[in-house]
C-alpha positions as CSV (number, residue, x, y, z in Angstrom):
1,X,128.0,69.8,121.9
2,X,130.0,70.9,124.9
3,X,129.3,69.8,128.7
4,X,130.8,71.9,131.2
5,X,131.5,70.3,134.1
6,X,132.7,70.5,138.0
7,X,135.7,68.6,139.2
8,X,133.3,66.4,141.6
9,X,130.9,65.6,138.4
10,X,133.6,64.6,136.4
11,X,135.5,62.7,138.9
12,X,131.8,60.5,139.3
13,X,131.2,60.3,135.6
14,X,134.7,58.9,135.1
15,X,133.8,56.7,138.1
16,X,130.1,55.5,136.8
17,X,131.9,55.3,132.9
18,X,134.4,53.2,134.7
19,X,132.1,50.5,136.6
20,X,130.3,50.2,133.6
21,X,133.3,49.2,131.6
22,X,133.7,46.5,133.7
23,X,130.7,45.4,133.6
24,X,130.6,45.9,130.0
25,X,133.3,43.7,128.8
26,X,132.6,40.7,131.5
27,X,128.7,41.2,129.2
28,X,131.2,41.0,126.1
29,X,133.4,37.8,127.5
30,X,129.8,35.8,127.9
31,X,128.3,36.9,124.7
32,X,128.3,34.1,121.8
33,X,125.8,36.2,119.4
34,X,128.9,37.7,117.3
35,X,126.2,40.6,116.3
36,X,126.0,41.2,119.9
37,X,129.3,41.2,120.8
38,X,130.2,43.4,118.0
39,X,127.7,45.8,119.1
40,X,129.2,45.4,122.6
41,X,132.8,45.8,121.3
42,X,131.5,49.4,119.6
43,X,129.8,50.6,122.8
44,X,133.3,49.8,124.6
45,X,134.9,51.2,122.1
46,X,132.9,54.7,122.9
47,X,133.7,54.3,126.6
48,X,137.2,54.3,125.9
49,X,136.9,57.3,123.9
50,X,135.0,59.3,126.2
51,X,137.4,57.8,129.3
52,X,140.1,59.6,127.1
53,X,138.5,63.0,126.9
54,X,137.2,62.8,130.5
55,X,140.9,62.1,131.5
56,X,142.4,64.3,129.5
57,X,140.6,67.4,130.8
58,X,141.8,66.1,134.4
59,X,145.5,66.2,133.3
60,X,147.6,68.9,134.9
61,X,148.8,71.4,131.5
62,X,152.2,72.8,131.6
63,X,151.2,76.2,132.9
64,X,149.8,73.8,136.1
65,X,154.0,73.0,136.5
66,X,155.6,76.3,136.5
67,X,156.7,78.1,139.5
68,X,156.5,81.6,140.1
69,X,159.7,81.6,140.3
């Protein structure tokens, strides 16, 4: 699947993925069910990985560096 996005939508997504990160591992620090926190651990795990994608779509490319010179 691909999701097209503008640079305000993924700028929030990264922001909502973010907040829920933290909130996600403060869930995983309090859990003592090991199934549970292995389930959390997984769904962090995803987070990270879509964090990653989200980020690297935001970074400048090479051509963004040249001049015109």
């Amino acid at each position: 699947m691909q999701l097209t996005l503008t640079e305000a939508e993924r700028d929030l997504l990264i922001e909502i993925l973010r907040s829920r990160m933290g909130e996600l591992r403060e869930e995983i620090y309090h859990t003592t069910v090991s199934g549970y926190r292995d389930m959390l651990k997984a769904k962090e795990a995803t987070l990270l990985g879509l964090l990653a994608i989200l980020d690297a779509e935001s970074a400048p490319t090479a051509d963004d560096h040249t001049s015109g010179a």
